[in-house]
Structures are given as C-alpha cells and as structure tokens.
C-alpha positions in Angstrom: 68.8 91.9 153.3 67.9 92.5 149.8 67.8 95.5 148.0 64.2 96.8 146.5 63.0 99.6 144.2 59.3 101.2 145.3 58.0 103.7 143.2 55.3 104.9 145.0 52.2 107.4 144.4 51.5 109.7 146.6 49.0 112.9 147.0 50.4 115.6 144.7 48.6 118.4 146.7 51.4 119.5 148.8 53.8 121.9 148.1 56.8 120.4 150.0 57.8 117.2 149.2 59.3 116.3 152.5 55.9 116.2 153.6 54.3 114.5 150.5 57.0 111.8 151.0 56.3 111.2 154.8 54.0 108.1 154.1 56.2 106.4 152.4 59.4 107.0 155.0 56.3 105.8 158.0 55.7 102.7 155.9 59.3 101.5 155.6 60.2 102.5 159.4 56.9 100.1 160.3 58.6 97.1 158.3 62.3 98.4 159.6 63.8 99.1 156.1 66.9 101.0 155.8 66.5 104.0 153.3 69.5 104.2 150.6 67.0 106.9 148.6 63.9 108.7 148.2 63.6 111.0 145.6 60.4 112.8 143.5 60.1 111.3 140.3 57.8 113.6 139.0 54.3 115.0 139.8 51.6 114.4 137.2 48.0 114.2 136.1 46.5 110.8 136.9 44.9 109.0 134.0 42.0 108.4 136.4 41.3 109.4 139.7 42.8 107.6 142.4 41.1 107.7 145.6 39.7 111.1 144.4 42.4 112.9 143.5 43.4 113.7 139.9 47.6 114.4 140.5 49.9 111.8 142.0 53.2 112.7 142.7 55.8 109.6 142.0 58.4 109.2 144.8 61.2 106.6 143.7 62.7 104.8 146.0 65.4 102.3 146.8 65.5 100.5 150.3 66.9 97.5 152.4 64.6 95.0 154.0 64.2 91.4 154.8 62.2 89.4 152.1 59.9 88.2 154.3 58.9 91.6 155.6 57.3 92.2 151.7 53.9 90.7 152.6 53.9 93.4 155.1 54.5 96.5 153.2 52.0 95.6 150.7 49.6 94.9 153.5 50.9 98.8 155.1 50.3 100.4 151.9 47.2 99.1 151.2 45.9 100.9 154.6 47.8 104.0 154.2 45.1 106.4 153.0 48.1 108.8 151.7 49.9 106.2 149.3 47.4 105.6 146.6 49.4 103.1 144.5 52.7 101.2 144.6 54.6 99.2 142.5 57.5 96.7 144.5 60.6 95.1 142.7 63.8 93.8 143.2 66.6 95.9 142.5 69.9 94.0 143.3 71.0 94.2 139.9 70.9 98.6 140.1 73.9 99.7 140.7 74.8 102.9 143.7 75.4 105.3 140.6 71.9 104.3 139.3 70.3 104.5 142.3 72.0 108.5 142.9 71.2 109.3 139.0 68.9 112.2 138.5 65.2 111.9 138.5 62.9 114.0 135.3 61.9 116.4 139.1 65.3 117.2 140.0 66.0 117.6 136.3 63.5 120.2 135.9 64.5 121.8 139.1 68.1 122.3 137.9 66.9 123.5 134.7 64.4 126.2 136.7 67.0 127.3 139.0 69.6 128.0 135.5 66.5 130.2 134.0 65.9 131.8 137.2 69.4 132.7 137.9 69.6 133.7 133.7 67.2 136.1 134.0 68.4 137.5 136.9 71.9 138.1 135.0 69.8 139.6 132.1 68.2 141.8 134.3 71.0 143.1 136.7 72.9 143.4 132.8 69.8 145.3 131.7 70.2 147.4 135.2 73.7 148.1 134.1 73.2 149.3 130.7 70.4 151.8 131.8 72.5 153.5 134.2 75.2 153.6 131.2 73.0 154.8 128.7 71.2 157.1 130.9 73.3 159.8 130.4 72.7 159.2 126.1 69.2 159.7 126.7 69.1 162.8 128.7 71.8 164.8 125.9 69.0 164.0 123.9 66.1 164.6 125.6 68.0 168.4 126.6 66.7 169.2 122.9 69.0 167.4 120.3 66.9 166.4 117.4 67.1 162.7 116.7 69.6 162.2 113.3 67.1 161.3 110.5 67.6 157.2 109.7 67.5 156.3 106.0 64.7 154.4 106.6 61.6 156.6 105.4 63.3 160.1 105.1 64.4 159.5 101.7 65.6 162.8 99.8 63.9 164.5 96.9 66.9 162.5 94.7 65.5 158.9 95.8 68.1 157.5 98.3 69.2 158.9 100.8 72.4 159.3 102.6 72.1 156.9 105.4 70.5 154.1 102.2 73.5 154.4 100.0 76.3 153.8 103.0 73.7 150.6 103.8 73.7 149.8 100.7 76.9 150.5 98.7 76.0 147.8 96.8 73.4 149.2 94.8 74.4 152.8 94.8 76.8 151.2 92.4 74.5 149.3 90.6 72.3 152.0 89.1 74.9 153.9 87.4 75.6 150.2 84.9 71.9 149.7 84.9 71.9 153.6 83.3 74.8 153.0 80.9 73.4 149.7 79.2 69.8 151.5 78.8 71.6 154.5 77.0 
C-alpha cells in the first residue's frame, strides 16, 4: 500500500463538517482505503462556480490504498455529485508530523475559541469591577458634587489647581519666562 494526499472540494453549504466530509470518507470506503487523516483545509469562495455553487470547502486528506485502486477513485469521484473537484498525489515522502500539522481551519478555530474565551475574561473582569465600583458610584450619586477636573474650570488667575500639579513643569516655567522679559 502506498500512501496518497487528496485534497478534495466539497459543498461548502453545510455547517458541520462531519457531514460536509462524508463524500469523501464514502469514496475511500468504496476503493477500501485506510484513513490516517481528514481534516478541513479551509472553506472559500470559488473563482468560478463549480457545479453551481460559488464556496467549496477543501478537505485534506491523507490515505492508504493499493495503486491499482487509483483509476477507481478518480472514476468514484467523477460520479459523486457532492465532491466537485479533486486533486490525487503521492505522499510517501510526508512525514506522520506533517500529516498531523495544523490546517489554516483549525488555525482559525483555535484563534476564535482564544478571542471567545478573551472576551469572556474581559467581561466577567468588567462584571467584577462594577460590583466594586458600585458602591463609588452610589456615594456620589447620594448628592456629592463631582471634584472640578483642571480640564476647562480654569480659575480667574489662568491655571488652575488640578493644571499646575499636571503640569509642574510649566508652573515653573512662567516665573523665568517673567524674569527675562523684566
């Protein structure tokens, strides 16, 4: 038995890609092929349509099977109304690892499931600092005035409080800009 790479296309319209991929596992029981992997490769938009339908998704695969028993795959995929395009080659030189590596689809699924679970950490965090701050928020709303910010209530004398601790800098600097002018 030799070993081959398939990637196959496949209509993209189903959600669940157990299903999606069931053509391709029919085709290789048919021809008796032992399965070492089937994985999505990804799910695109077709540069033409292909048997009407505008997305494929790309299932990669690596199987087992006698060499004479190619003629009949092609032959099994060409009447399979489900597969709409396959490309066959010999992979004997592809190592296990290279066969287990990661795909670009369960790349992307990885990186989903982080973002998901990141945002639920920002929002139980968010949660958390609400209930904390809560109490903050109802002192104030009780009828404590808000503390005037720098920003926009300057005094009568040009800066105010709050702008010369932001800014010790030049609170300092004016009085040398005064000396040299005098």
């Amino acid at each position: 038995m030799k070993t081959y790479e398939g990637m196959f296309v496949v209509d993209g319209g189903m959600s669940d890609f157990e299903a999606s991929a069931e053509p391709v596992r029919q085709v290789l029981q048919r021809i008796e092929a032992e399965v070492v992997s089937l994985k999505p490769w990804d799910e695109r938009r077709l540069a033409y349509p292909l048997g009407g339908r505008k997305r494929g998704l790309y299932v990669l695969t690596y199987f087992k099977a006698e060499p004479e028993r190619m003629g009949e795959i092609q032959h099994e995929i060409q009447l399979s109304e489900k597969i709409l395009r396959a490309l066959l080659l010999s992979a004997d030189h592809v190592s296990a690892e290279q066969m287990d590596a990661e795909t670009p689809a369960t790349l992307a699924r990885a990186r989903k499931a982080a973002s998901e679970a990141q945002k639920a950490a920002r929002a139980k965090a968010k949660a958390r600092k609400e209930e904390t701050g809560g109490a903050a928020e109802a002192e104030k709303a009780e009828g404590k005035a808000p503390e005037p910010s720098g920003a926009g209530g300057e005094s009568a004398g040009g800066e105010g409080e709050g702008d010369k601790a932001k800014s010790g800098r030049k609170a300092e600097k004016k009085p040398e800009a005064d000396e040299t002018k005098a």
